[in-house]
C-alpha positions, -999 to 999 in steps of 0.1 A, spaced: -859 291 -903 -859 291 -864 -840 323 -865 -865 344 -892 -890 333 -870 -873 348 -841 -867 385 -862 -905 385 -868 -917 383 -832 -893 408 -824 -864 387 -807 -832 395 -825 -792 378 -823 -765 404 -824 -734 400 -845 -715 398 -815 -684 418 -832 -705 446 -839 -721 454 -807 -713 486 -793 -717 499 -756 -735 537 -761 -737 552 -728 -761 532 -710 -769 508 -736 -758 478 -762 -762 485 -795 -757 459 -825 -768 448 -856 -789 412 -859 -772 384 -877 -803 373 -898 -824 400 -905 -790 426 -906 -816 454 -887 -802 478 -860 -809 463 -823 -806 470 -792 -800 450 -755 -831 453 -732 -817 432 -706 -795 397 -706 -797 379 -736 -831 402 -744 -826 421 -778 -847 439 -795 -855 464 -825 -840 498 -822 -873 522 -825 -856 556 -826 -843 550 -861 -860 569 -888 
C-alpha cells in the first residue's frame, strides 16, 4: 500500500534488472505501477514525460 502511494506522488522503484544507462541517463521500469521511469538523481526516480 506504502508503495502505490509512492507511484501516485510521483516517486517510483525501479526493477533494478531492468534499468538501462541511455547516454546521460538511467532509464527503468517501476516495480509497482510497471510505468517507464527515469533517475533524476540518487535514489530520485521519476515518470518518464517524453513518452507518448
Amino acid at each position: 500500500m506504502f508503495n502505490n502511494l509512492l507511484c501516485m506522488i510521483n516517486r517510483h522503484r525501479p526493477t533494478r534488472n531492468k534499468v538501462r544507462h541511455r547516454g546521460n541517463t538511467y532509464t527503468s521500469v517501476c516495480r509497482y505501477c510497471h510505468h517507464e521511469i527515469e533517475r533524476r538523481r540518487a535514489k530520485v526516480w521519476v515518470r518518464r514525460k517524453d513518452l507518448p
